[in-house]
N, C-alpha and C positions, 0 to 999 in steps of 0.2 A: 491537711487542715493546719493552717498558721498564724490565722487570727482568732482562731475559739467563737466565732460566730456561729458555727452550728451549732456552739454548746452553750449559746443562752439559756433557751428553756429551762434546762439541768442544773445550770449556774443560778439562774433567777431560781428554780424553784427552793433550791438547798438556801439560798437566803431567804425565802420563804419562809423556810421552816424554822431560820434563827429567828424571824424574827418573831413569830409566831410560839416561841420558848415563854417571851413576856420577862419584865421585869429585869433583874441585873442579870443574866443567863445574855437574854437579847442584848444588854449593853458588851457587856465583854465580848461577845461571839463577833457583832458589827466593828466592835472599836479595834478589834484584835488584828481585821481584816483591814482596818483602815492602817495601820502600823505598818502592818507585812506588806502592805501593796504602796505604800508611801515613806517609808521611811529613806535616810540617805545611806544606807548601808545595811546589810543585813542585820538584824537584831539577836541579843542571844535570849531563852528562855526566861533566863531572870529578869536580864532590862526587860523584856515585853509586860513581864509580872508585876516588874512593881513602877512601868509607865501605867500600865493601867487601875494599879491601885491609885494615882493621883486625884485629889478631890479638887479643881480647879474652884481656886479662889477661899480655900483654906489655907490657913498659915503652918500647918503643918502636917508630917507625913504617919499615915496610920499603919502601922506595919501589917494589923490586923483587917487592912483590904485587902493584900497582896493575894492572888488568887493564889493556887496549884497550878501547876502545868497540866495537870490529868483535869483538870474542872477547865482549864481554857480551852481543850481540845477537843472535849467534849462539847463544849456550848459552842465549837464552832462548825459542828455536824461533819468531821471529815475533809475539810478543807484544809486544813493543816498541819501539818511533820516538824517532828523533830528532827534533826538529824545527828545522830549518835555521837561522831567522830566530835562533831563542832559543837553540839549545843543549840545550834541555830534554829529557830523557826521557819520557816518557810512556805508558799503555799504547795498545796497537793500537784500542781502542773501550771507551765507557762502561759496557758491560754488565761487561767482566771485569771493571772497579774496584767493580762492585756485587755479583760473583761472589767476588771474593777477601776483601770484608770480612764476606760472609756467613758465607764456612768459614774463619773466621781457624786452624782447628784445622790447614789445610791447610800452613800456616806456622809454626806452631811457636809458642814465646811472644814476638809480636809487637812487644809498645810496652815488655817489660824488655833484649831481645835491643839493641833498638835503642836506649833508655836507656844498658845498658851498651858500645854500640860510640861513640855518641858521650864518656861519662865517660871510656873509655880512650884515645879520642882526646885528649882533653883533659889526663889526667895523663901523656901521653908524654914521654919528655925534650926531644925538639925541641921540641914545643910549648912546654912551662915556660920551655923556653931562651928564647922571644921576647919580646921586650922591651915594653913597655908600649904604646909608640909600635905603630899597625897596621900589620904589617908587609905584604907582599905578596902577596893572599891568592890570587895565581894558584901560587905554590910550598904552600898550604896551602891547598886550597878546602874542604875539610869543615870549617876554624875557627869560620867563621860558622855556619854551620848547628848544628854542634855545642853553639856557644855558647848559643843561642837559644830552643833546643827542648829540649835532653835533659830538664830539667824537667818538658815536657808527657809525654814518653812514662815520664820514672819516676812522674809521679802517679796515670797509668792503671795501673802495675802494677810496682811496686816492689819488684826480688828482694833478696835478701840479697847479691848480689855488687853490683847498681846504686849499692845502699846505703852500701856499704865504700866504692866507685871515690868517690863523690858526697862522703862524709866525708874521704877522701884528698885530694879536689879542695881543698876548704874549708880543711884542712891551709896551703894556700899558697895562697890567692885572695884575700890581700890585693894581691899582685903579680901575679896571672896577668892575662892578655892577657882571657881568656874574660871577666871582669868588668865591665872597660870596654865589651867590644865588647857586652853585655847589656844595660847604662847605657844607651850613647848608642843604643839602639831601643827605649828607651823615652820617653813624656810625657813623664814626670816630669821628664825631663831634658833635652829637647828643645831649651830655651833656654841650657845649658850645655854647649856644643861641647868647651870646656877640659875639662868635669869637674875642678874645681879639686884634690878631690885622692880620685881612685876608690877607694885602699887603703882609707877607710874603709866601702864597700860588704861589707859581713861574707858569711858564708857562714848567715848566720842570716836577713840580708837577701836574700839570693836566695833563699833556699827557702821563703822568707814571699812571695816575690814569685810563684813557682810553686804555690806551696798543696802541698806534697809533706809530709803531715802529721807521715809517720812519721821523716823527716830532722827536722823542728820539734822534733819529741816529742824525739829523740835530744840536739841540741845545747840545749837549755833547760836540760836536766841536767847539762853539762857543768860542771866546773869552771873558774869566772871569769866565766861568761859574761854578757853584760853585755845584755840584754832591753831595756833603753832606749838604748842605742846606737845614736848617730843619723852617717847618712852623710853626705857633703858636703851635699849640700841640707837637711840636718835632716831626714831621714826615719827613722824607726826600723822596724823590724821588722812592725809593729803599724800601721802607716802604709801600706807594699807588702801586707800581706795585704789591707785593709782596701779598699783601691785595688780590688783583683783581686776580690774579694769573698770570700774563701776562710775559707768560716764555723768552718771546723775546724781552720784554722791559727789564728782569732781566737781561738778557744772557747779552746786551747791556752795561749795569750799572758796569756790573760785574767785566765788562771787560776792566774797567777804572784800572788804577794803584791808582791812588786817592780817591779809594771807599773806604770807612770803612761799611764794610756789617753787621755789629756788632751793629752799634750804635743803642742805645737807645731810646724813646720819654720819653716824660715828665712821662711819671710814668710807663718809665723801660721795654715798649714792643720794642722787637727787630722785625726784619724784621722774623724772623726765626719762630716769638712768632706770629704774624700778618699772616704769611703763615699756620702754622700748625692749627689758629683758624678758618681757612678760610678753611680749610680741600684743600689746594693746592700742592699734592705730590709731583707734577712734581716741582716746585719753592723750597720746603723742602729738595728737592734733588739735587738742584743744589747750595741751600745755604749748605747746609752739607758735599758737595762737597770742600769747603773751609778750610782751615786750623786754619785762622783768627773769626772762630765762634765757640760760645760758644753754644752746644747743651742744655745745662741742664740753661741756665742762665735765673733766674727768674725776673718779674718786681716787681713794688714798694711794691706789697700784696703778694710778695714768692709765685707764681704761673709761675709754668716753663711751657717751649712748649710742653712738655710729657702732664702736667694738665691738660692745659687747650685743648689738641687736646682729651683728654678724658672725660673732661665737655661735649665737642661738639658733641661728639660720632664718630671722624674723626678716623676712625679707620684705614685706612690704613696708615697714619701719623703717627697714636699709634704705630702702624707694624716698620714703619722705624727707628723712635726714639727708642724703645727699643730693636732695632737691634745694638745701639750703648752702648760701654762699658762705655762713658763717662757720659752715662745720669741713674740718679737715680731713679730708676720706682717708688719708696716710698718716696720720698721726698712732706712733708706737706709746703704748702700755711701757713698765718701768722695766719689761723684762725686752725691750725690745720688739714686742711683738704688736703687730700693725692690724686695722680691720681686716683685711687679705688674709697676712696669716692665718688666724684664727679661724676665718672662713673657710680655708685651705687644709688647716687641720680637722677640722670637725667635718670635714666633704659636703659642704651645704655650695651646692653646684652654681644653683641660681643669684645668691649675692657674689659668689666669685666673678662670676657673669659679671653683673654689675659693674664691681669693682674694677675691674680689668678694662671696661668702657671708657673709666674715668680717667680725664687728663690728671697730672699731678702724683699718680700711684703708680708709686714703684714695685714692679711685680718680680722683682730680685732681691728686693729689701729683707736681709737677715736680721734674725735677733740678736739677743746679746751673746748667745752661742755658737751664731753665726750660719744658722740652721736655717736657710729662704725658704719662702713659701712652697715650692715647688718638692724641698729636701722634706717637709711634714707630708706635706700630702702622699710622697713615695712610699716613706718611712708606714701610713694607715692601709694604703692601696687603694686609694680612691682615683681609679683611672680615668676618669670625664674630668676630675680638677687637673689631674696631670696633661692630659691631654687640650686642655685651654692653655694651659701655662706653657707646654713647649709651641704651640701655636704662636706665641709672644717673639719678637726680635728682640727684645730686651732680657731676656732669660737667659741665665749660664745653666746646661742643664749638668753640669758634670762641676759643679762648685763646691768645696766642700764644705764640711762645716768646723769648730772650730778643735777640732778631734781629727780631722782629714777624712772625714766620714762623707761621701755623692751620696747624693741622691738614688744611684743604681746600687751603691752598696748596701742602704738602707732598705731599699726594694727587694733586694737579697737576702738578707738578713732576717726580713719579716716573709719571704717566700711570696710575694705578690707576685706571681707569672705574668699578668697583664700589664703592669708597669715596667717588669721587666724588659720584656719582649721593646715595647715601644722608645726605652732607652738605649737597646743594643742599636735597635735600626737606628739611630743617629751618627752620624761621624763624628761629632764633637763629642762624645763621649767615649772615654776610657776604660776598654771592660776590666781591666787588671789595676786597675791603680787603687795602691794599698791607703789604709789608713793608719795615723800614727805610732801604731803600734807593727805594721805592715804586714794587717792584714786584708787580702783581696775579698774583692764581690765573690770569689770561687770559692777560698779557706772560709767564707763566714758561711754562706749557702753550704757547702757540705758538712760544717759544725752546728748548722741548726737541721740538716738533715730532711733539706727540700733540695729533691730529687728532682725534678721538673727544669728546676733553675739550674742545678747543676750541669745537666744535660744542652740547656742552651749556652752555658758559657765555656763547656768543654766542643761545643761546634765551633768556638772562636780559633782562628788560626790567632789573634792577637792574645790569647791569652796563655799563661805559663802554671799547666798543671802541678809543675813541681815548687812551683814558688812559696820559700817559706817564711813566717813571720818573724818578728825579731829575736823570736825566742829559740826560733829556727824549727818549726812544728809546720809540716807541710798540708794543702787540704788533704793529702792520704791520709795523714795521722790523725 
């Protein structure tokens, strides 16, 4: 049994009998179950206690609702655990979380209900009271969650009350707490602990970062509002939807006379750079669709949307970008490093494909190290790149890099047998040739102490078991 179908009845009757408790027993027991079976992440004990102490559309929080866990357990007749280790709620078994999302009717309106307990969590007066700095979040455990999520559940289904609380929020969330704690869980900001100064995180910018269309729609029209307004990190609006892929908050933005869909962040990613990394066709396609954007425009480290959607492996992104005439499929990053490599390094097989199709790309082309595409991919042991790459007439496979390091030394060194093996069989490759410090494919393989590799480069009649490095330390030693 894997759907819990035959355990309707038993499901149906035990909510029978919550509901049949009457009165607030019946509310906690149903609302508890709409949490555990809806929520975006498991919940702990506490947030479950004092989300459901929320009085929607009170201005403030009664401490004196917050149930016990032993009364919410009970009113919810055995449906559901604690679990010791974590704290966590949970239900009693997998079927009823596939039982209660089937009858969502069973619950009421689900993902606005819970929209609006967290917004009004959020616009309480204690909460507004707390100060920027995180406070304590054992005297406040639904902050986070709160914070985090309301978004998702008002995109699914957004009433006219979630709407007001959500427009109230943004009223003051240059200052609220909820902001920062939003921030710092995300990428984007991942490398900025300080958040150097969050007030400028608007309320335009979080619901472009949720994709909540009908909030978008709302403040775009506001008066003042300022659609290129960029956050601490230089991100605007149009940047967090773009990210997220939220094709309907782009369409939105887009669709201002006032957009500049082009602009920048603080180190040079555009919306275009932000989509393609995100692997978001649909959003790449409608930025591309513009006039005013710059397909090839690289940020502060010369890494264009062609690069870096071939870093990520987003290949269908790859597809669309070098369907265009304007963007340069060989164009190298400051470190030397070209879409190929990248692709090459990170083993994403299918844009190598690609790439390697294209007239213009050089599939020898070293970085500033001197390390080609072909020396990465040996170095990971991704043998389907290596094996497109020596397929090339344009490939030196025994190149070194700027250390006198091949590619087969690298292969050695990281004990890849499979790339191995496919570089001995070449005759333009050198199974002995040292690198700068002269050490061979054999001295590094038996000092990293793959056995395997050892063994095919001691069947080489071209190879010198005794050969030692400059230091004069043989692979015996």
């Amino acid at each position: 049994m894997t759907d819990g179908s035959g355990l309707e009845d038993a499901y149906g009757g035990t909510l029978g009998r919550i509901k049949g408790q009457g009165g607030e027993r019946a509310r906690l027991g149903m609302t508890a179950l709409m949490w555990i079976s809806h929520a975006e992440r498991p919940l702990k004990a506490n947030e479950l206690c004092h989300a459901l102490a929320v009085e929607i559309g009170s201005p403030n929080l009664n401490v004196d609702n917050v149930p016990s866990i032993g009364t919410l357990l009970a009113c919810c007749q055995g449906l559901v655990v604690v679990e010791k280790e974590t704290s966590t709620v949970r239900l009693i078994h997998f079927t009823l979380q596939e039982y209660l999302r089937a009858h969502l009717e069973l619950l009421g309106a689900v993902y606005s209900t819970m929209a609006e307990t967290c917004l009004c969590y959020l616009n309480s007066q204690e909460i507004k009271a707390l100060s920027i700095i995180p406070p304590d979040l054992r005297d406040t455990p639904f902050l986070e969650y709160s914070s985090l999520y309301w978004g998702d559940h008002a995109k699914r289904d957004l009433s006219d009350c979630a709407k007001r609380f959500a427009l109230k929020l943004f009223d003051e969330y240059n200052c609220h707490i909820s902001a920062k704690i939003l921030l710092e869980a995300q990428e984007m900001y991942w490398y900025a602990r300080d958040l150097d100064n969050p007030s400028l995180f608007s309320g335009l910018h979080c619901a472009s970062f949720f994709g909540i269309v009908g909030i978008v729609a709302c403040l775009v029209e506001m008066e003042g509002c300022d659609i290129n307004r960029m956050d601490s990190r230089g991100n605007t609006p149009l940047h967090w939807a773009a990210w997220s892929g939220h094709e309907g908050v782009v369409e939105i933005l887009l669709g201002r006379g006032d957009i500049n869909p082009d602009k920048a962040d603080n180190i040079g990613r555009t919306p275009l750079w932000r989509a393609a990394s995100s692997g978001h066709e649909g959003v790449v396609k409608m930025l591309l669709g513009r006039d005013d954007i710059n397909p090839d425009k690289p940020n502060s480290y010369g890494q264009t949307p062609l690069w870096q959607a071939a870093s990520s492996g987003r290949e269908g992104v790859a597809k669309i970008l070098l369907g265009r005439d304007d963007v340069n499929p060989d164009k190298p990053d400051n470190d030397g490093e070209t879409p190929l490599w990248r692709a090459a390094w990170n083993g994403h097989g299918g844009v190598v494909k690609m790439l390697l199709g294209r007239d213009g790309v050089n599939p020898d082309k070293a970085n500033n190290k001197g390390q080609t595409p072909l020396w990465r991919a040996a170095l990971s042991g991704y043998e389907g790149v290596v094996k497109m790459l020596l397929g090339r007439d344009g490939v030196n496979p025994d190149k070194p890099d700027n250390s006198g390091r091949t590619p087969l030394w690298r292969a050695t060194s990281s004990g890849h047998e499979g790339v191995v093996k496919m570089l001995l069989g070449r005759d333009d490759v050198s199974p002995d040739r040292p690198d700068s410090y002269g050490q061979t494919p054999l001295w590094c393989a038996a000092a990293n102490g793959h056995e395997e590799v050892v063994k095919m480069l001691l069947g080489r009649d071209d190879v010198n078991p005794n050969k030692p490095d400059n230091n004069g330390g043989t692979p015996l030693w």
